[in-house]
C-alpha positions in Angstrom: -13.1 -22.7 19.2 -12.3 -19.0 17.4 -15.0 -17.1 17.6 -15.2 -13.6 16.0 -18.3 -11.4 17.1 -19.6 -8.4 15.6 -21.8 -5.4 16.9 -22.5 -2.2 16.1 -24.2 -2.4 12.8 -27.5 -1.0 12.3 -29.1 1.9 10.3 -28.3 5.4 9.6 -29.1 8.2 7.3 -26.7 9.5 4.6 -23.9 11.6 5.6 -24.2 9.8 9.4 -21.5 7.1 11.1 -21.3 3.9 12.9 -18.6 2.4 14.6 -18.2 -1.8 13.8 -16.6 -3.7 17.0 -15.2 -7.5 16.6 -14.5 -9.2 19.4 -12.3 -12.4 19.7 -11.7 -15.1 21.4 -9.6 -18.2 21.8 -7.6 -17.0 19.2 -4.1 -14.9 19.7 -5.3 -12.1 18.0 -1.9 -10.0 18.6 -0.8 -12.5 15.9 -3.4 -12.2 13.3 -3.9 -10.1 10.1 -7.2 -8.4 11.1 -9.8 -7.1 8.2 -13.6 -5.8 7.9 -15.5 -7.0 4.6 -18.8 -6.2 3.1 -21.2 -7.9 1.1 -23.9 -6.1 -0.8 -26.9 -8.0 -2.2 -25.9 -9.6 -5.1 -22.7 -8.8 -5.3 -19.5 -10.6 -4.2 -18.3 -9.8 -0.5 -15.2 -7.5 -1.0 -12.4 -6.2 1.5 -13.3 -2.6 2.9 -10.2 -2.4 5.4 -7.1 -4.5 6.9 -4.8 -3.8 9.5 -1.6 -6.0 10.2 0.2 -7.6 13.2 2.1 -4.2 13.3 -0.7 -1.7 12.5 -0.1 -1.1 8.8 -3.2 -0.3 7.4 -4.4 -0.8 3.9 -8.3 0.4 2.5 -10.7 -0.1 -0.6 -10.7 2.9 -3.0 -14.1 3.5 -1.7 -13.8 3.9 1.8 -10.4 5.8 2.1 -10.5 8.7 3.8 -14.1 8.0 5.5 -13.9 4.9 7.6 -10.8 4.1 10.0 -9.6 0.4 11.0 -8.3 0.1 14.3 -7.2 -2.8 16.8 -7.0 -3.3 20.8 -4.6 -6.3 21.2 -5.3 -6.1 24.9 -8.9 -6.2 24.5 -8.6 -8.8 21.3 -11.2 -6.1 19.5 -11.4 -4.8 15.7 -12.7 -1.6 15.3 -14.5 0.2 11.8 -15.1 3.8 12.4 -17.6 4.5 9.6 -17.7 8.3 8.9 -20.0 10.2 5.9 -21.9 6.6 5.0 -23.7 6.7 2.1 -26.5 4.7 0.6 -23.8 2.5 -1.9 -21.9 1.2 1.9 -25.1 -0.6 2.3 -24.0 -4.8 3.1 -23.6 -7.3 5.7 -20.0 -6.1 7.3 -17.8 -9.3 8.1 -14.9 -9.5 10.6 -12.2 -11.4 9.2 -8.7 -13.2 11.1 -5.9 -14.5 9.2 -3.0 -16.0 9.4 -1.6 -17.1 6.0 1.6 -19.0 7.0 -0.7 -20.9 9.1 -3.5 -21.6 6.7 -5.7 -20.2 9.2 -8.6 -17.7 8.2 -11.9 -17.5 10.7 -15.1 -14.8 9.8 -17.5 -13.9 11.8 -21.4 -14.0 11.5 -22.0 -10.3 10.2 -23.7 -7.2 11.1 -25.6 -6.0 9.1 -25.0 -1.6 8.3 -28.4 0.2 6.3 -27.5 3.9 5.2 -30.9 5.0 3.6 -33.0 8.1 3.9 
């Protein structure tokens, strides 16, 4: 059975950073599109960061240039380095696997990220 676990979430002041980890299992993660999502209260869960099979990288408007998605294929482990968080980056932070040809597409359970003064 996949399982996708995150850590690393907790809270931090304005301006501060947190690095997400998702770790995998019984799944051949080399293979998978890896991405981190975020759902704020009341609002729809939206894509924050993706990184390919071959490390291409692709971010929300929001985040670019202050958070950085990063893989271990060795390790099966998705990283988000979160740099400058602000109040607004606030949500439960979801790792996502997918595999579109397959139809497959797993989440984890969330962690949840609090950037408040």
């Amino acid at each position: 059975q996949v399982q996708l676990v995150e850590s690393g979430g907790g809270s931090v002041q304005p301006g501060g950073s947190l690095k997400l980890s998702c770790a995998a299992s019984e799944i051949t993660f080399v293979t998978y599109t890896m991405a981190w999502y975020r759902q704020a209260p009341g609002k729809e869960r939206e894509l924050v960061a993706s990184i390919t099979r071959g490390g291409n990288t692709n971010y929300a408007d929001s985040v670019k240039g202050r958070f950085t998605i990063s893989r271990d294929n060795a390790e099966k482990t998705l990283y988000l380095q979160m740099n400058s968080l602000r109040p607004e980056d606030t949500a439960v932070y979801y790792c996502n696997a997918a595999w579109p040809a397959l139809g497959n597409n797993y989440w984890g359970q969330g962690t949840q990220v609090t950037v408040s003064s």
